[in-house]
N, C-alpha and C positions, 0 to 999 in steps of 0.2 A: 853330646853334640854342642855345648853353648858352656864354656868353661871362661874363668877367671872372672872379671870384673866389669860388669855392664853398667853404664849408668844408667839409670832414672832419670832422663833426660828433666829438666824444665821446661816449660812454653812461657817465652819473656813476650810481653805485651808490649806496646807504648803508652802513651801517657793518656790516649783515649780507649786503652784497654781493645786496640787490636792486636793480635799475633805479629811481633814483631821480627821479620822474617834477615833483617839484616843483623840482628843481635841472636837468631837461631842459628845462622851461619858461622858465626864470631866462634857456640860454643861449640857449635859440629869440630870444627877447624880445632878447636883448642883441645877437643878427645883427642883428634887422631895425631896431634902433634905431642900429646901425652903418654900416650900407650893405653888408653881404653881398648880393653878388649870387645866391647860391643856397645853398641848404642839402644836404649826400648824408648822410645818419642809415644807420648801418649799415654802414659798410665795415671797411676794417683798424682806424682810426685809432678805430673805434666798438665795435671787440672783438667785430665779429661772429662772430667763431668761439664764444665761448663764449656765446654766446645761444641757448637754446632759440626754435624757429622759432615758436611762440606770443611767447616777448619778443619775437623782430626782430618780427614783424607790430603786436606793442601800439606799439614804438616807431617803426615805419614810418609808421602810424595816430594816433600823437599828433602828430606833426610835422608831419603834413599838417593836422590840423587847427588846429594853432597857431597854422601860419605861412596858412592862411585863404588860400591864394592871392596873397600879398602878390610873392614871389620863387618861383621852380622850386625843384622837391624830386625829390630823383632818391636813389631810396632801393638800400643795395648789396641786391640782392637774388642774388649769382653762388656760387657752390659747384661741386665738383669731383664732383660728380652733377650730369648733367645734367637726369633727372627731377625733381630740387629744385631746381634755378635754374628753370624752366620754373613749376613749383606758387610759387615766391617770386615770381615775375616776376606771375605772374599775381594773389598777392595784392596786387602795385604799382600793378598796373594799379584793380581793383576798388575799393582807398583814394584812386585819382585822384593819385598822383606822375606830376610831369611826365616823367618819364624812370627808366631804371634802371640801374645800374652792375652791369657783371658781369665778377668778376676771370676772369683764363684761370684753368682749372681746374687747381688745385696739387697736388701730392704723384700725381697719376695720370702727370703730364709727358706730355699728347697729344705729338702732331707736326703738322704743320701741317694736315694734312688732316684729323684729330680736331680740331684749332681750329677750324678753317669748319664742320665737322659738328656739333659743339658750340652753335657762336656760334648757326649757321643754324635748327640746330634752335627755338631760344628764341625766335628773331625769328618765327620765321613761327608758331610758337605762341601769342604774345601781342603783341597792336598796338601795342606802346608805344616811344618811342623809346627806343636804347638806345646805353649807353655802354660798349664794350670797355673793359677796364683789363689791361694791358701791364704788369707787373711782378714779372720775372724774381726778382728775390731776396727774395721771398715765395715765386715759385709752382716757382721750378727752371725753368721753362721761358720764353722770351724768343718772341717774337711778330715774327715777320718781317715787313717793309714790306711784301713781296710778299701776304701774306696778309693783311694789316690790309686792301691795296687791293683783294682779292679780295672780304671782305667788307663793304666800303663798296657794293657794289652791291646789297647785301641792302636794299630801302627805308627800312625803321626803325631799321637802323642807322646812325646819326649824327654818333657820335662818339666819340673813344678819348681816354683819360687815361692821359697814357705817363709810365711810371717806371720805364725802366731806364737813366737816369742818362747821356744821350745826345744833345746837338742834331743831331748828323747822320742819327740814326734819324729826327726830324721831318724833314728834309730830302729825307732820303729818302721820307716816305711822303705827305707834299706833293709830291713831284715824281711820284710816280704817279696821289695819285686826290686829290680834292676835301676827302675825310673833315676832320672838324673835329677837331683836336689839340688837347688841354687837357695844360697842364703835371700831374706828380704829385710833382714835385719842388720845394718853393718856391723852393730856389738856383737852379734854372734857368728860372723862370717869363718874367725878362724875357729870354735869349739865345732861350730857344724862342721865346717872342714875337714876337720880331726876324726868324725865320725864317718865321714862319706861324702859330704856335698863338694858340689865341683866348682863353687864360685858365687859370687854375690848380685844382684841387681839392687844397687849402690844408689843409696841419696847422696851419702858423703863424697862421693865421686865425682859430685857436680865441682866439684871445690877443691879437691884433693884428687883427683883423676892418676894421679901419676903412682904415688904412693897404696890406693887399693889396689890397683893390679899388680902393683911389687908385693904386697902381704898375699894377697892370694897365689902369685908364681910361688912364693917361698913357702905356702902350704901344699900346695899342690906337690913340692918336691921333695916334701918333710923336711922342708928347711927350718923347724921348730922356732929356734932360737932369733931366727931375722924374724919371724913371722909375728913372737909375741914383741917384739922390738917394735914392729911397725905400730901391731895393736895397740899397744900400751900410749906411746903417739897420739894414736888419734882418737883414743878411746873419751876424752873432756871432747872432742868436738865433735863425735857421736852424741853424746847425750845432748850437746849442746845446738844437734838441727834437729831436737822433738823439745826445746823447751815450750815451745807452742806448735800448732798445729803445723804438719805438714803440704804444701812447701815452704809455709812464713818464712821459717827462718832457714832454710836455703837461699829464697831469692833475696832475702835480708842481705846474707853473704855473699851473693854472687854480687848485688848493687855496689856491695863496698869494695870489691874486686874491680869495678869499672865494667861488668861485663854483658849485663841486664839494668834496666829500670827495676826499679822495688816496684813493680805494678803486679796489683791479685785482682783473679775476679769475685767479684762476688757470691757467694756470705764468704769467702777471707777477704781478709784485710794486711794491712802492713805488719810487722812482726810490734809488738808495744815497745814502747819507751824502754819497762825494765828488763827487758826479754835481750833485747837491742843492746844493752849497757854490759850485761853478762855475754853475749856472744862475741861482742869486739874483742874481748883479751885475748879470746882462744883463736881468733883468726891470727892476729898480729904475732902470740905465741909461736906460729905455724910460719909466721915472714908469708901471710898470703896479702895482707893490706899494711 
């Protein structure tokens, strides 16, 4: 259902660290003039943690209306309360996102039966589809094949976006159930490709928007040979948005792009000095600044 290249949207602030809704427009506008295949407002790389659930809903609700239906909007609405992913979920649905993302629940560390009880409970509470997100070194806790394919049977759930840094965990969860696997790592978007997954929910996409959805069309069509072209491209400016925490150094890059304030909320902060020094070449490299 949600194929090629979704960004991981940002939330740019201003300089008193509100949501800065005239520079969230600038980057909606600069996806769909790029060829993003889908937008997700609101997850890690969106600082949903530090957004009161009135911001995530304003920015869940301007995205949708921005992007007008042009591309899927699959807004994060997951939290380690289930009662609140369930109340998010449901304000995803009421704004009309085609889908929703919801991280495993962090810092609680279910087990695997808290996972399906978790997941299951959201699905059958709100009609929308939904996207599992898989990603141990956020949440402490890693999502087993066996469970992902337990709850692929749930109807509305559709799809998982895996980031624990692993092709054989696709392998393995393609070889049980159907479920659609979206990359969450852009270094591994084409080896998961290669095995089954349908596309990526993209950091680098903030930045490069244009270029992941061309790598992902050209795996999608076994276009092999574009596709490690592309990779190979962008693979220093991969490594080079986790030199520190994610989004540092995305909103580092996007700053130097003109397109965003370097503004984080707190506990981030601005990307450091040396972090900063090594990321410039690889932008400039790229003809982005």
């Amino acid at each position: 259902m949600f194929n090629g290249s979704f960004v991981a949207l940002v939330t740019p602030f201003t300089s008193n660290f509100e949501v800065d809704f005239e520079a969230y427009g600038r980057l909606v506008d600069f996806h769909l003039e790029q060829g993003t295949n889908g937008i997700v407002p609101c997850g890690c790389t969106g600082e949903a943690a530090t957004l009161s659930h009135d911001e995530q809903k304003a920015c869940i609700r301007f995205v949708v209306e921005r992007v007008a239906g042009r591309v899927p909007v699959v807004a994060g609405t997951g939290s380690n309360s289930t009662r609140e992913a369930i109340a998010l979920t449901h304000y995803a649905k009421e704004a009309h996102c085609d889908g929703a993302l919801l991280i495993t629940p962090y810092y609680n560390k279910p087990t695997g039966p808290g996972q399906i009880a978790h997941y299951t409970a959201v699905a059958e509470a709100v009609d929308i589809p939904i996207m599992l997100y898989n990603v141990p070194g956020r949440t402490g806790t890693k999502m087993a094949p066996e469970i992902i394919a337990t709850l692929s049977k749930v109807p509305n759930i559709v799809s998982i976006k895996e980031a624990c840094g692993s092709v054989d965990q696709v392998s393995q969860i393609r070889s049980l159930c159907d479920i659609s696997v979206i990359s969450g790592d852009d270094a591994l978007t084409l080896p998961m490709m290669a095995v089954g997954a349908a596309g990526v929910v993209s950091v680098a996409a903030n930045v490069v928007p244009k270029d992941m959805a061309a790598l992902c069309a050209a795996a999608a069509a076994s276009d092999y040979e574009s596709a490690r072209s592309l990779h190979y491209k962008l693979t220093p400016l991969f490594k080079g948005l986790f030199f520190e925490t994610n989004p540092m150094p995305v909103k580092a890059a996007l700053a130097k792009m003109g397109l965003i304030e370097n503004v984080l909320r707190l506990p981030l902060v601005p990307l450091s000095g040396g972090a900063n020094a090594r990321l410039e070449p690889l932008l400039k490299g790229l003809g982005l600044i």
